[in-house]
Residue, then its C-alpha position, 0 to 999 in steps of 0.5 A: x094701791x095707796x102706797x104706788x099712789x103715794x110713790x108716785x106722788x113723791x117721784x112728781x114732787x122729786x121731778x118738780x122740785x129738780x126742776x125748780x132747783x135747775x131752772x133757779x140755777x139758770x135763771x141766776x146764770x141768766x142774770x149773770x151773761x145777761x147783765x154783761x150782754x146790755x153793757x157789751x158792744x158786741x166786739x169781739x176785743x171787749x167781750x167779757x169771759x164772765x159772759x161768755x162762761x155764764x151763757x155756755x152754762x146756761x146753753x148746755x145746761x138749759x137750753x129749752x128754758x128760754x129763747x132768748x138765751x139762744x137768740x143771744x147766743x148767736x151773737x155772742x158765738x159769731x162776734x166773740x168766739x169765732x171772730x176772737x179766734x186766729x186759730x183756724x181750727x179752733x175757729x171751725x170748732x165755734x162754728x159748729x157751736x153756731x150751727x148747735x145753738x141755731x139747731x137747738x132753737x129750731x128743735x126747742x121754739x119751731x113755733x111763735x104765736x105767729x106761726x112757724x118760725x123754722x124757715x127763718x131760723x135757717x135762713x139767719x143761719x144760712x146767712x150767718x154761715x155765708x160769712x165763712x167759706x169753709x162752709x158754703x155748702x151748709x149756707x147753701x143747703x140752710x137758705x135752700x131749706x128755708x125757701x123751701x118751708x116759707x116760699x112765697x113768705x121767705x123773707x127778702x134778704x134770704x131771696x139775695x142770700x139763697x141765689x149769691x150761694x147757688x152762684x158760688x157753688x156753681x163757680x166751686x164745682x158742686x152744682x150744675x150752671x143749669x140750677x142758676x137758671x132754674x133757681x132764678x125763675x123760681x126766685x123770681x117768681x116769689x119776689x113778683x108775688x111779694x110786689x104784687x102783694x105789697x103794692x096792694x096792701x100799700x107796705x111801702x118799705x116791703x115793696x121796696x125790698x123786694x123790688x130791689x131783690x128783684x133787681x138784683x137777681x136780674x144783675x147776678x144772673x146776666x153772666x149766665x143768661x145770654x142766650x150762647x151760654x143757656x144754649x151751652x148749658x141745656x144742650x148738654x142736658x137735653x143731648x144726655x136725655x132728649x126724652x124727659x117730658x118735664x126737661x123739655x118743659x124747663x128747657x123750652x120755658x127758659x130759652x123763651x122767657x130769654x128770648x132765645x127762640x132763634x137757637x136750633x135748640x129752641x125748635x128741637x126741644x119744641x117740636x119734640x115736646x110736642x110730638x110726646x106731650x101735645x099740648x097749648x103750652x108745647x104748641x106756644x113755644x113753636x108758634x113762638x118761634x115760626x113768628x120770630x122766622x117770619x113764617x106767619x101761617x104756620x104760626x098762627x095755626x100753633x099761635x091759636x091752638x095755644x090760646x086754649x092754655x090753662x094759663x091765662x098768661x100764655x093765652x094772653x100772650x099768644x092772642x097778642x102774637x097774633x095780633x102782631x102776625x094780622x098786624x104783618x098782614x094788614x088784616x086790621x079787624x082780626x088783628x083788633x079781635x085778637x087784641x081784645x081777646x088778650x084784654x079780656x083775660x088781663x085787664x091790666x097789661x097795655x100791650x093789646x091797647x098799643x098793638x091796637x093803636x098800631x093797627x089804627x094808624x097803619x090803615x090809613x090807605x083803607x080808610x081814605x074816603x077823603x082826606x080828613x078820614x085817612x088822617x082821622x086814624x092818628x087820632x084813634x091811634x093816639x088814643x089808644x096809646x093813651x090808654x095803654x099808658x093808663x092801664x099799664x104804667x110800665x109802657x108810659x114811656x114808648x107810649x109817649x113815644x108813640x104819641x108824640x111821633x103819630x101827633x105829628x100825622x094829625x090833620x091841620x085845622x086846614x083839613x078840617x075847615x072844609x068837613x065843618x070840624x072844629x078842634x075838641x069836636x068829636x068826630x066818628x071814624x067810620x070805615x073798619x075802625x067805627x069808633x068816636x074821638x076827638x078832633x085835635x090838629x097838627x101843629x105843623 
């Protein structure tokens, strides 16, 4: 017993003093690459051959031992070796150099103290290898692959490199068109989850990258997004399986986010949808598009079933659609009721406030007891584009649009006098509207 104990005793003191001899082996090489690393400027012409030498020997030797080490070696890989090189060949034998050394570290430092880093490491990767067309599919599938693992964390420039390399594989013939749209709403989803989290938490700079990769997401895919070419693309998929539930789902998401609900495609695959998966959401995409056929009953039968939507979004946007459709109809108090029920699920969008105002100012004739109270409506009207404005920043500028264009229906002080009504008083609007606001008089 005492002599196995003894044994392996002598084995863990051979073991650590073999690592102590290696690890002081590279920690002199180390201090060789890494004095000549400070000093370089990263051209591939003043790169130093002691460096170069003197790194290899540490990533082949000790890879695990130091991070940095592989971080360093990505940039001496990319800038001396495979751009020092005219030889085609032996540049394709760098590359691969590259892709060990961004293996190594994802296999040797998958952690940080922040978390998991592995989702970035393959997105510098991807990145990286973007530069380089022989290897395409390998950015592809390294970006693919990082967006996968961090989703609503994926670094911004990843966002950018992961849809130019979907593009460009689509243009190389290795993936359908349709992935461009499918990817699209996918990226974009994270992108608007990364302003929304960023405009709360203030991070001007954050908020700013990925505002401007949510631009340039909607500039890459507008040759692919006109609704002929997404008609094109999806016919072909629905044509080869005109059965598959969740197809239909894309494909109905899709041509309604575009706007491309007037196509035949559109009311075949909703209606299909709906006689196979019943649903809010199925009934949504055909009340949709009865609304753009202007065949107001049908829709609004779909349009109601559809407020029933777990997805507070669809909801909201359906109770809006009728609004609209009461708004055709001249029936202001639904209208008004449908509007409010769009505000109580998101407090935030304007829309419901304009359609609103739209409504006031429309029912003039039907609240024309006298004079001043058939005009009274611009005023709460007005307000109500005032408010949507207030709620919602974005519709600012249809907003005043509106303001400026129903002020000029305001009444004179002229009309006024004779009711006893003064400038800044307030004044009850009686009729449908039965709301208060404030006596302001047209210039003209």
């Amino acid at each position: 017993m005492k002599l196995r104990n003894f044994l392996i005793l002598g084995a863990v003191i051979c073991m650590s003093t073999l690592a102590f001899a290696q690890n002081s082996e590279c920690d002199a090489d180390i201090s060789v690459y890494r004095e000549a690393f400070k000093q370089w400027d990263g051209k591939a012409s003043t790169a130093n051959p002691t460096m170069i030498s003197s790194w290899r020997k540490v990533f082949l030797t000790c890879p695990s031992y130091k991070e940095r080490t592989l971080t360093d070696g990505v940039k001496i890989v990319n800038n001396a070796l495979v751009r020092g090189t005219k030889d085609e060949a032996l540049k394709e034998k760098y590359i691969d150099t590259l892709v060990m050394v961004y293996e190594a570290r994802i296999q040797y430092f998958p952690k940080t103290k922040a978390g998991n880093q592995v989702g970035n490491i393959k997105g510098r990767m991807g990145v990286d290898l973007m530069a380089y067309p022989s290897r395409l599919e390998q950015a592809y599938n390294a970006l693919k692959e990082a967006i996968e693992i961090d989703e609503n964390n994926t670094n911004y420039a990843f966002i950018d490199a992961y849809f130019t390399t979907i593009i460009n594989m689509v243009k190389a013939g290795k993936l359908d068109e349709s992935v461009i749209l499918d990817e699209y709403s996918h990226l974009m989803d994270i992108a608007e989850f990364n302003i929304n989290r960023y405009t709360e938490e203030n991070n001007e700079k954050l908020l700013e990258n990925f505002t401007q990769t949510k631009a340039n997401l909607e500039g890459m895919v507008q040759p692919y997004a006109n609704c002929e070419d997404l008609v094109r693309i999806y016919q072909k998929k629905y044509d080869a399986d005109p059965e598959n539930v969740e197809l239909l789902n894309k494909i109905a998401t899709v041509l309604s986010a575009r706007n491309c609900d007037k196509s035949d495609l559109y009311l075949s695959v909703a209606i299909k949808l709906h006689r196979l998966n019943p649903s809010p959401e199925s009934a949504y995409f055909i009340g949709k598009r009865y609304l753009s056929d202007q065949e107001y009953a049908k829709a609004t039968s779909y349009l109601l079933e559809a407020t029933k939507s777990q997805d507070v979004k669809s909801a909201a946007q359906a109770y809006k659609y009728l609004a609209q459709i009461m708004l055709k109809e001249s029936k202001w108090e639904q209208g008004r009721a449908y509007a409010r029920k769009a505000i109580e699920l998101d407090k935030t969008d304007g829309e419901p406030y304009m359609i609103i105002g739209y409504l006031y100012a429309s029912s003039g004739k039907d609240c024309s007891a006298n004079p001043l109270q058939a005009k009274s409506v611009f005023w709460a009207a007005v307000d109500k584009f005032e408010q949507a404005k207030r709620v919602d920043p974005s519709l600012a500028s249809k907003a005043n649009e509106m303001i400026r264009d129903y002020s000029k229906m305001f009444p004179t002080s002229e009309d006024a006098f004779f009711y006893n009504v003064f400038e800044g008083d307030e004044y009850q609007i009686d009729c449908w509207i039965n709301e208060t606001t404030k006596a302001r008089f047209s210039n003209n």
